[in-house]
N, C-alpha and C positions, 0 to 999 in steps of 0.2 A: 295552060298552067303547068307547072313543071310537077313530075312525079312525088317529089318528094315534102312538096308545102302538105301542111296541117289541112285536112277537109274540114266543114263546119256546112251543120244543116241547122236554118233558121226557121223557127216555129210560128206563125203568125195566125191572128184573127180579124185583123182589118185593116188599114191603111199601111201598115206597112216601116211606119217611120223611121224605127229603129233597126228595120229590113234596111232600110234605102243607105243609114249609115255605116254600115258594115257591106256596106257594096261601094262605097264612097271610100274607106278606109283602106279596101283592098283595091281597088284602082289607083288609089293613090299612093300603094306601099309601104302607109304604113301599120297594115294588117298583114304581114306576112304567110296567106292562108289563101285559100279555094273555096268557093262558096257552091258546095256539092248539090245544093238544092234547098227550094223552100216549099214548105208544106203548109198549110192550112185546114182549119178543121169548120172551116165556113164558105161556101161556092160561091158564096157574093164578098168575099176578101179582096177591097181592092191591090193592096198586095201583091195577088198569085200575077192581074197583070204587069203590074209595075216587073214584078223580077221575069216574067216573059218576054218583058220589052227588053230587059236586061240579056239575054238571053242563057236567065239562069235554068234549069229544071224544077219542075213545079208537080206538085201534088197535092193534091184534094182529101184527105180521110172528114168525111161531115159525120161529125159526131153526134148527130140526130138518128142516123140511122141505124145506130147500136143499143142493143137494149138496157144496158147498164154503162158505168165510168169503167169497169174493168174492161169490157169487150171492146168498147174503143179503144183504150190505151193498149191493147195487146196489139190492136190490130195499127195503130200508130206507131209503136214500139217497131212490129216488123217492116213496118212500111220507111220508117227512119234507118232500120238495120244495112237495108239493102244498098243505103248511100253509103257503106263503110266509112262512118264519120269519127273524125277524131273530138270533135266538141259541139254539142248540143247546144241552142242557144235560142233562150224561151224569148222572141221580139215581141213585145204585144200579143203575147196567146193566150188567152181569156176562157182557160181552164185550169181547175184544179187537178193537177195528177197526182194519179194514187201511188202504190209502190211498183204495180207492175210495170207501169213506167219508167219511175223515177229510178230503181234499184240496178235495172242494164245499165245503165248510163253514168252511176255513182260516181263522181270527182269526175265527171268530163260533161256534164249541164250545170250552164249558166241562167241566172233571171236577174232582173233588175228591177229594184222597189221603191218606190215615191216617198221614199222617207229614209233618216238617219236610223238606220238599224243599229242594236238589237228595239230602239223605240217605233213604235206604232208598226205592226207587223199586219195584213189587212186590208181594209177597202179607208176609205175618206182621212189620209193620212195627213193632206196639208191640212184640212180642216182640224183635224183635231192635234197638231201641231198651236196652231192660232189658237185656238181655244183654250189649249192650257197655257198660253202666256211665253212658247217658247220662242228663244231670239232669232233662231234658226232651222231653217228643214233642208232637205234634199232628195238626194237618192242614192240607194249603196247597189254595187252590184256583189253578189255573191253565188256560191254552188249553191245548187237544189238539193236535199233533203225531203225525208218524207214530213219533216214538222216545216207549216207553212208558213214563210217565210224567214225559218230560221238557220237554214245554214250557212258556212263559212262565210262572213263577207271578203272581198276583195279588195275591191276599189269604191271610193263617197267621196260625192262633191257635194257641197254646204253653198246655200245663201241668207243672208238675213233674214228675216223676217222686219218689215218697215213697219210701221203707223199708215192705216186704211188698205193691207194686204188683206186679198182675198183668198181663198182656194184655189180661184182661177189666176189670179193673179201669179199667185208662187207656182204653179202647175206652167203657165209662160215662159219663165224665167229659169226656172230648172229643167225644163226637156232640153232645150242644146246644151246642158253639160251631161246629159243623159247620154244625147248621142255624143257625148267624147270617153265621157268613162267606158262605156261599155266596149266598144272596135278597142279600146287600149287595154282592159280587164281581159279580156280576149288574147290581146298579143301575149299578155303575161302569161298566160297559161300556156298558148302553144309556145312559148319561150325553153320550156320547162324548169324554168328557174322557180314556179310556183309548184307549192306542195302542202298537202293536207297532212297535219299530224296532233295526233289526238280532238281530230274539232275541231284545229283552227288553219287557217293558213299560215307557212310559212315562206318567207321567199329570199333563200341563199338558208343561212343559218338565222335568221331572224323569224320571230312569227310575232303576224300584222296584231294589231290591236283590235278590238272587238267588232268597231265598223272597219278593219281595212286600211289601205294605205288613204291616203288625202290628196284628191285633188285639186290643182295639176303637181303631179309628182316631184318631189323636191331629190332632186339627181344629186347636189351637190351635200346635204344633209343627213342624207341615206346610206349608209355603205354596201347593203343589198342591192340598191339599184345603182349603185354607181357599180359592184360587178357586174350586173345584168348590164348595161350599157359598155362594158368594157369589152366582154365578151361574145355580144351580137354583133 
């Protein structure tokens, strides 16, 4: 990897999936970024093998063995430090962090949430999607904050909601634009064309709308992204 690409250290708790596509993204180019290592806060993540077979750098912090969420997170904090990462990026990591965490890393950790944010922020979001009657869910990626699931969004892709949709069913249908939004919410950032102001994202002189831009990006409607593309 050349000296000068974007590092990025990816945070996982189990299978890895959204591991696997930011390894797919940057093989394929169009993640322009190093994947400095992935971590795990669980020994039995299948994950840690998946990115070993990769032959990415891998580490363990099992968050069993700390006696509080601070002591872990400090000692994850350092453990992520040492990869001198330029962007943090929560793949399926099935922890809440606190601020000793979150606050090193401020506007350079990402996560990605099972719903149309700022709506249903939380756990069982297709379901209660369904349940209030709405036409549509998704997923937004956005920056981490210490309020849960509230900060900057970036990048959401939307599907309908049908007649005899499930939980499971939308949770199917929405992970592969999961794995597109996020390698591409990613590129935007180490772009540097994205930028936090006052709370929200901004990207050129524009700032996004509450969920972010929409995907698949409309290059030719945008004038943000049509610099961002002129310029890369």
């Amino acid at each position: 990897m050349s000296a000068n690409r974007s590092r990025i250290v990816l945070l996982i708790s189990g299978r890895g999936s959204n591991m696997e596509a930011f390894i797919h993204a940057v093989n394929a180019g169009s993640l322009d970024a190093e994947i400095a290592g992935v971590i795990a806060n669980r020994p039995d993540a299948l994950g840690i093998e998946t990115a070993a077979a990769h032959g990415l750098h891998t580490d363990i912090v099992d968050h069993k063995q700390y006696p509080h969420r601070e002591a872990f997170d400090t000692e994850l904090a350092m453990t992520v430090q040492t990869l001198e990462p330029d962007l943090v990026v929560l793949a399926g990591f099935m922890r809440i962090l606190s601020p000793v965490f979150v606050e090193p890393f401020a506007g350079r950790l990402l996560n990605i949430h099972p719903s149309l944010l700022p709506k249903y922020p939380g756990l069982n979001t297709h379901q209660r999607a369904i349940d209030n009657g709405d036409t549509e869910a998704g997923a937004t990626v956005h920056y981490v904050t210490t309020e849960l699931d509230g900060g900057p969004a970036i990048l959401q892709a939307r599907v309908p909601i049908v007649a005899g949709d499930s939980a499971e069913s939308l949770a199917q249908r929405i992970l592969p634009l999961e794995h597109q939004i996020y390698p591409a919410a990613a590129q935007l950032h180490i772009s540097g064309k994205l930028r936090l102001v006052d709370g929200r994202c901004a990207l050129g002189h524009e700032l996004l709308p509450d969920g972010g831009l929409l995907w698949p990006l409309n290059t030719d409607n945008d004038q943000a992204l049509r610099d961002l593309r002129e310029s890369s």
